[in-house]
C-alpha positions as CSV (number, residue, x, y, z in Angstrom):
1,X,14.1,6.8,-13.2
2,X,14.4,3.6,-10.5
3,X,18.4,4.5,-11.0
4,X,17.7,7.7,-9.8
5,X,15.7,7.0,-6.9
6,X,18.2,4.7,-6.0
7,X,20.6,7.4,-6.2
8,X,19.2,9.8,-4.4
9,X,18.4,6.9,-1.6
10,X,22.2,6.6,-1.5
11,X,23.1,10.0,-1.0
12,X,20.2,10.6,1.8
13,X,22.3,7.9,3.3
14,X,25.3,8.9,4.0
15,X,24.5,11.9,5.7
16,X,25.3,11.9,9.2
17,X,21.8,11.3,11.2
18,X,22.9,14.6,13.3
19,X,22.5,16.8,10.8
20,X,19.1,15.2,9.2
21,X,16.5,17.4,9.5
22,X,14.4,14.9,8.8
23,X,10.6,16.5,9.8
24,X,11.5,18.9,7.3
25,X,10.5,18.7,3.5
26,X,12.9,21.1,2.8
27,X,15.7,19.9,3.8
28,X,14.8,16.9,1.5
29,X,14.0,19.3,-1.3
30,X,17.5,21.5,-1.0
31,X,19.9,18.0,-1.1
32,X,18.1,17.6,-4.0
33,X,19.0,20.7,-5.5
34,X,22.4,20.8,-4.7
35,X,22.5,17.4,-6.3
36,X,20.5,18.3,-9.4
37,X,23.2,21.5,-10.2
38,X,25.7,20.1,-8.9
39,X,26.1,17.3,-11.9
40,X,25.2,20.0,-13.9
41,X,21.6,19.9,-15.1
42,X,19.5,23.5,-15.5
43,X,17.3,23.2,-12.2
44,X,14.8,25.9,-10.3
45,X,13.1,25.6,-7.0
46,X,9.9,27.3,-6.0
47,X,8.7,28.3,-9.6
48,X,6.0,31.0,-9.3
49,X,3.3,30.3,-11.6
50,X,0.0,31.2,-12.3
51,X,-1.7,29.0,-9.7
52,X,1.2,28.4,-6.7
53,X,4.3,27.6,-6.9
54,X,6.4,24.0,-8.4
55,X,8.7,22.2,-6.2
56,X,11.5,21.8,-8.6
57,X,11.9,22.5,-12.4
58,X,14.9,20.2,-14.2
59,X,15.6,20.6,-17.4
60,X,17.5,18.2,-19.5
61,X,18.2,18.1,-23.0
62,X,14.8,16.2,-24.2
63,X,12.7,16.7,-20.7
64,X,11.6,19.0,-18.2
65,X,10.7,17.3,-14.8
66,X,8.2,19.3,-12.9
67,X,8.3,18.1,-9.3
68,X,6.6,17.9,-6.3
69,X,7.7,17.0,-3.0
70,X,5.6,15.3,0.1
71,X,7.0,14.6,3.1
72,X,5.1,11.4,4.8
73,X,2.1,11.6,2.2
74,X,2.0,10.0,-0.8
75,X,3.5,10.3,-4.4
76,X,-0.3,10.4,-5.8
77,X,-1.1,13.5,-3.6
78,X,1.8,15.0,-5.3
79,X,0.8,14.4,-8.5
80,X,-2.6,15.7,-7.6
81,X,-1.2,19.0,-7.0
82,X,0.7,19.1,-9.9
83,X,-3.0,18.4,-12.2
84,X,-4.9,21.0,-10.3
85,X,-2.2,23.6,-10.4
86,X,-1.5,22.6,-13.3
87,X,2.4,23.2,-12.5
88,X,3.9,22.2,-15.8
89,X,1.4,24.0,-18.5
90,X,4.2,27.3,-18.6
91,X,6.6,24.2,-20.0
92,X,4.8,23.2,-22.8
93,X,5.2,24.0,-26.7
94,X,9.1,24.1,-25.4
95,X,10.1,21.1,-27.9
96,X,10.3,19.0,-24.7
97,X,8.4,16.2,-23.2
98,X,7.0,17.4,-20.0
99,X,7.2,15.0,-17.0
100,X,4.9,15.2,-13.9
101,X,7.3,13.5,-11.0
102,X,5.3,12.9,-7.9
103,X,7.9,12.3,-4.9
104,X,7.0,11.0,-1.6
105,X,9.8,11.2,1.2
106,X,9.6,9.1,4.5
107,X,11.0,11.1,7.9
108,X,11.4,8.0,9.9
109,X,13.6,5.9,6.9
110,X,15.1,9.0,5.3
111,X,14.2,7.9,2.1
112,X,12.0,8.1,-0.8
113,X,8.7,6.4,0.4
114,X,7.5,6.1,-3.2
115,X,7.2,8.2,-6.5
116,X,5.1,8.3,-10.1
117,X,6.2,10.2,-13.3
118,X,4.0,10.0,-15.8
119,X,3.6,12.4,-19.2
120,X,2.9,15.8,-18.0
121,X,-0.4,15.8,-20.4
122,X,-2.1,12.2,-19.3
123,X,-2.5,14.4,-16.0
124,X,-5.0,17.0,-18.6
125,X,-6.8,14.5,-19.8
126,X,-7.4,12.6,-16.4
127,X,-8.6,16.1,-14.7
């Protein structure tokens, strides 16, 4: 997961500060979609469920990564969300782990400010 993060630091960097929407979650949360399909992985954005809606869905091939986004908040606020939505309950009984990433993006570095995944079901039994 730091490998990723690093990643995605990199390619936040080398796009061209005129065209950085910076203030804007989305913008943040469509690169990483693009990215996400692009190398090829199953990925869905703005998942209606039940009790709102999920950042991002990825699928791999032993995970599903239920994401949220904050834009100059914190990676625990994120995760919050995802426990009292309870975003990734829809994924479970899939024959996958379920992980709860909490992402936290900064508008003034234009990078990830911090982020937390932990096993979708610790979130349960916390709340």
């Amino acid at each position: 997961m730091e490998r990723l993060i690093e990643l995605i630091d990199i390619l936040f960097s080398t796009i061209p500060h005129q065209i950085f929407q910076q203030k804007q979650e989305a913008f943040f949360h469509a690169v990483l979609h693009l990215s996400f399909s692009a190398i090829g992985l199953l990925v869905q954005s703005e998942v209606s469920t039940a009790k709102g809606r999920v950042d991002t869905v990825v699928h791999t091939r032993d995970r599903i990564y239920v994401m949220e986004f904050k834009l100059d908040a914190t990676s625990e606020s994120a995760l919050k969300q995802i426990r009292e939505k309870r975003y990734g309950s829809p994924f479970l009984n899939q024959g996958k782990e379920v992980i709860a990433l909490g992402v936290s993006f900064s508008s003034a570095e234009k990078t990830v400010q911090e982020w937390q995944a932990v096993p979708y079901t610790s979130l349960l039994v916390e709340g």
